[in-house]
C-alpha positions as CSV (number, residue, x, y, z in Angstrom):
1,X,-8.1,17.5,-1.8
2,X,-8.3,16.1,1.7
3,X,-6.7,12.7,0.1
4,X,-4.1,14.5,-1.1
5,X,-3.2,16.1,2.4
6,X,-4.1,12.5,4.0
7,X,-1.7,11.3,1.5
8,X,1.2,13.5,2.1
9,X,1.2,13.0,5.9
10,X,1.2,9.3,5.6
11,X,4.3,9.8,3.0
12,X,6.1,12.1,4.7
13,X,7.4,9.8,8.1
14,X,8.9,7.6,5.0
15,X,10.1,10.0,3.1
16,X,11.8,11.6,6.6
17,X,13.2,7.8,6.7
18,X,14.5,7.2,3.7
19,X,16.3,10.8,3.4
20,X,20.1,9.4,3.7
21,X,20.9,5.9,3.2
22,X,24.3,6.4,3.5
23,X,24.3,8.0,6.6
24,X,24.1,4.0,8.0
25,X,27.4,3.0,5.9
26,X,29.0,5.8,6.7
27,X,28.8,5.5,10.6
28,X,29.3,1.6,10.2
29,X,32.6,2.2,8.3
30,X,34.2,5.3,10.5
31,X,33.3,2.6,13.8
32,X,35.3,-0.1,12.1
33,X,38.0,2.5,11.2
34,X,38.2,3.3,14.6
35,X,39.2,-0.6,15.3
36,X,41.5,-1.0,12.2
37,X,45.6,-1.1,13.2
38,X,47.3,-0.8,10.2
39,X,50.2,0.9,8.4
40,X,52.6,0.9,5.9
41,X,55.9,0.7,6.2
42,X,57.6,3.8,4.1
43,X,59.8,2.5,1.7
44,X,63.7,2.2,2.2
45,X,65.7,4.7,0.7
46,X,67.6,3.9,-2.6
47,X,71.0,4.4,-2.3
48,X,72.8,5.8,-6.1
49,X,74.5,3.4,-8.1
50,X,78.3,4.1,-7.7
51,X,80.2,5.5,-11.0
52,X,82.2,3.4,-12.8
53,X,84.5,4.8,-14.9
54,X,84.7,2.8,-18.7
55,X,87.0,3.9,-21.4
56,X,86.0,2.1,-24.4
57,X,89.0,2.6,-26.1
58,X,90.2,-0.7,-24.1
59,X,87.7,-2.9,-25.3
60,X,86.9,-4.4,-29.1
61,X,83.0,-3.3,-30.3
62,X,80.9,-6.6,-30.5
63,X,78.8,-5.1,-32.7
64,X,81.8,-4.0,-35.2
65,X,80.9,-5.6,-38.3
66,X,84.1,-7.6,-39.0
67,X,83.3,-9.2,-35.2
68,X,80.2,-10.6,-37.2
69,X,82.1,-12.3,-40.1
70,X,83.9,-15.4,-39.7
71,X,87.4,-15.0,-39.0
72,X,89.7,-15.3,-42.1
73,X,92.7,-17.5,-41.0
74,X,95.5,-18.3,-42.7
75,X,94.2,-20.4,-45.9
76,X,96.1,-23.7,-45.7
77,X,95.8,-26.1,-42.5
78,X,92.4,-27.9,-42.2
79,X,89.4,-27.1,-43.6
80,X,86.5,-29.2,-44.9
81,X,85.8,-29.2,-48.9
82,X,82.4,-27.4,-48.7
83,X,81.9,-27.4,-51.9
84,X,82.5,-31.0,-52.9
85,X,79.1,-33.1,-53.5
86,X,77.8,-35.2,-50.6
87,X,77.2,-38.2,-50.1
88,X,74.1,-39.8,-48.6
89,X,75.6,-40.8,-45.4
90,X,76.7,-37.5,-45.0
91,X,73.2,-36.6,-43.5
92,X,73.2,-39.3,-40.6
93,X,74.9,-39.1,-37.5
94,X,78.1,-41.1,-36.9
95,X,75.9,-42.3,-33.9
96,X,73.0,-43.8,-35.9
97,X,75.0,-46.0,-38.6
98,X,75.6,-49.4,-37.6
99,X,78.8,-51.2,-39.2
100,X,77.2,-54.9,-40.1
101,X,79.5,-56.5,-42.6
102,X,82.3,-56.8,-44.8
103,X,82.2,-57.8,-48.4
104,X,85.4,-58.1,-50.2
105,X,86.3,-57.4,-53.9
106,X,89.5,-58.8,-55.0
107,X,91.9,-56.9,-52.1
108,X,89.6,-54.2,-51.7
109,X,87.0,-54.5,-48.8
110,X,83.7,-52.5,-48.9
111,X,81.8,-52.2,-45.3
112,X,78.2,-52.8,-45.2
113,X,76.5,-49.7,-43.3
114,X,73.2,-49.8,-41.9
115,X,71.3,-46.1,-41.8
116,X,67.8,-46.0,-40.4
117,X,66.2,-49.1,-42.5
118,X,68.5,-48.4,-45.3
119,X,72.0,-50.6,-46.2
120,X,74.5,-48.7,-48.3
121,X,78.1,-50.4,-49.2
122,X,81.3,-48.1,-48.0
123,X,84.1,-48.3,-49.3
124,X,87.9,-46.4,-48.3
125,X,87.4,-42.2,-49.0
126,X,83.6,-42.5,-49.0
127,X,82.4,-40.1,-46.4
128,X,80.0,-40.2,-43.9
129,X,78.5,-38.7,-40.4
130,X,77.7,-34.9,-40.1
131,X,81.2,-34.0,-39.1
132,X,82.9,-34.9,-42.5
133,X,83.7,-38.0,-41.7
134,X,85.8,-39.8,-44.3
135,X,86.7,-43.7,-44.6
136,X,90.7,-44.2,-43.9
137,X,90.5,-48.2,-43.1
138,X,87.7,-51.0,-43.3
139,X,88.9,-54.6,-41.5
140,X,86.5,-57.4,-40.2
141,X,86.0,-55.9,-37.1
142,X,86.0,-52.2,-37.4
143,X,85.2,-48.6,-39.9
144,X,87.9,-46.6,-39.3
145,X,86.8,-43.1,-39.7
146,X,88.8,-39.7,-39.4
147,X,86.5,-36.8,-39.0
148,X,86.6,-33.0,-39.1
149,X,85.6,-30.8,-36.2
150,X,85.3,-26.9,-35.9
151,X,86.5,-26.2,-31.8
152,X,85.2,-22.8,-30.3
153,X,88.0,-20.9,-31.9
154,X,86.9,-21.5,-34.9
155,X,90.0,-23.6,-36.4
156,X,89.6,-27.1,-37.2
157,X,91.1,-30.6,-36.2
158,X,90.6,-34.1,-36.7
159,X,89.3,-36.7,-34.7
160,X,89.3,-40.4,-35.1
161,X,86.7,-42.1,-34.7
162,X,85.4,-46.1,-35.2
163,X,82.3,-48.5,-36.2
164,X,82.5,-51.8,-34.4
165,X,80.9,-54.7,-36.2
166,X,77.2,-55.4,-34.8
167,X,76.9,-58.2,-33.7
168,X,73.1,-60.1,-34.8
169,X,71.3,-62.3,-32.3
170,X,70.7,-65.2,-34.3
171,X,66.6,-66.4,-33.2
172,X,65.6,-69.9,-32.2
């Protein structure tokens, strides 16, 4: 019994000690507090949107389902034959053929065009370049090509466009 007691009295200064931990942080944190200059700055005051009166009766519906269909002009005028079969320079840009002969037929002349590694023979009405390009004139110098184009409005005019013959570097 007397250890017990001996034991308890050496325990007790510790346990006297150890009672609040926190008691340390909490006087470190209210000195510091003390030192701390801060604020925040309230936040402006939001002023209401101003009312705008809008009567929709002046404006078309962009989401009205004949504003989603293509318009439906007058048939007649320009138009491209969508439904005609096309033709393999059809899927090249006018940009990336390369005009690089002439071979004549009798009085016909048939253009030589070059499209990636490829070498096709063109002759007058053969169409070609994504715009629906057709052949109107082949001399020894030039394609002459009138093409098809669809401006913002949505109506269609023609543009003419040319091939110049490429020249080749001949190697020494």
């Amino acid at each position: 019994m007397t250890f017990r007691i001996l034991t308890v009295i050496l325990l007790a200064p510790l346990l006297v000690s150890c009672s609040s931990p926190e008691q340390d942080i909490q006087e470190w944190m209210t000195e510091e507090a003390s030192h701390m200059k801060g604020g925040v700055k309230p936040l402006p005051e939001i002023e209401p949107a101003p009312v705008v009166e809008f009567d929709e009766t002046l404006v078309t519906d962009p989401f009205r389902p004949s504003k989603m269909e293509p318009d439906k002009r007058a048939v007649g005028g320009l138009r491209p034959d969508v439904n005609r079969r096309r033709e393999p320079l059809e899927a090249f840009p006018l940009e990336s053929l390369s005009f690089v002969g002439v071979i004549q037929r009798g009085k016909e002349n048939l253009a030589l065009v070059k499209a990636g590694e490829a070498l096709y023979q063109v002759r007058k009405g053969n169409y070609l370049g994504q715009d629906f390009g057709v052949v109107t004139g082949i001399s020894g110098a030039e394609v002459s090509i009138k093409e098809l184009v669809e401006d913002m409005n949505g109506e269609w005019g023609e543009r003419v466009s040319t091939l110049h013959l490429q020249e080749q570097e001949t190697k020494k």
